[in-house]
Steps between C-alpha positions, in 0.01 A plus 500: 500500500662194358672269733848544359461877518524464862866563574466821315235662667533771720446320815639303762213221525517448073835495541519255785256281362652439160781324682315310825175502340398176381385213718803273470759735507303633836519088631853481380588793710287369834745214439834647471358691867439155644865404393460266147776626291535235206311455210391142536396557868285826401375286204397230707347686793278742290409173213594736191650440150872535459444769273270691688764474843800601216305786375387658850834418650758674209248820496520525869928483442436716233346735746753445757251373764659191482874420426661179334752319739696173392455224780671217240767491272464198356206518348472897533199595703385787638266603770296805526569718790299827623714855434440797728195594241340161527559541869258867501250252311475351891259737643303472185432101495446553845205720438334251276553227765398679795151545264525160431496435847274729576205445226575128362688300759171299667366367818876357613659826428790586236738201399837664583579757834779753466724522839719825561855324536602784764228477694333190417139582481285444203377805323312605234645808269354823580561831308611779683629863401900531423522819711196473755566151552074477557331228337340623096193352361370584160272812672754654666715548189453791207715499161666802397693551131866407579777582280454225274190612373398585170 
């Protein structure tokens, strides 16, 4: 399978990775989460090339995981702003932090907490079932054909 077969393919991971599936545009999301929204500032926070932040920036618009906003007239620029589908990314660069966390993060523990602003305790994401409401780990899980199979 060639990489820019992905989006074709008749599944929801291919799919999903041919749009959030290269390092930088996975970095430039963590940062539009932690609240950077213009180009210089996600340029200078993650130390890459101005065409390498253009490029992973207009394919995430592109998408519509992120959305163009003016902030200046005068010159014109724009800052990049999460849509309700780059909001569902959440739970999944949550997932790769909380393994971050979990497998990477050292002796002092991770670098960054997450606080629940309603009830103000830190948390880390856990997976639970939609209708159950139990928590779901990869054994307790089994794949069935859904409609969109081929």
């Amino acid at each position: 399978m060639k990489w820019d077969d992905l989006a074709n393919e008749p599944c929801s991971v291919a799919r999903t990775v041919a749009v959030i599936g290269d390092r930088w545009t996975l970095m430039i999301l963590r940062e539009v989460f932690l609240g950077i929204r213009r180009f210089e500032d996600f340029q200078a926070r993650l130390g890459i090339s101005r065409t390498i932040t253009a490029e992973r920036l207009k394919a995430l618009v592109d998408e519509g995981v992120l959305k163009k906003v003016a902030y200046q007239d005068r010159p014109l620029r724009h800052e990049y702003r999460l849509t309700d589908k780059g909001l569902d990314l959440y739970p999944v660069i949550m997932a790769i932090v909380n393994f971050g966390d979990r497998h990477y993060a050292g002796e002092a523990g991770p670098p960054l907490l997450h606080r629940h602003k309603a009830c103000g305790c830190d948390f880390a994401p856990v997976m639970t079932c939609s209708e159950c409401h139990a928590p779901v780990g990869a054994r307790d899980v089994e794949t069935r054909a859904g409609p969109g199979a081929v």
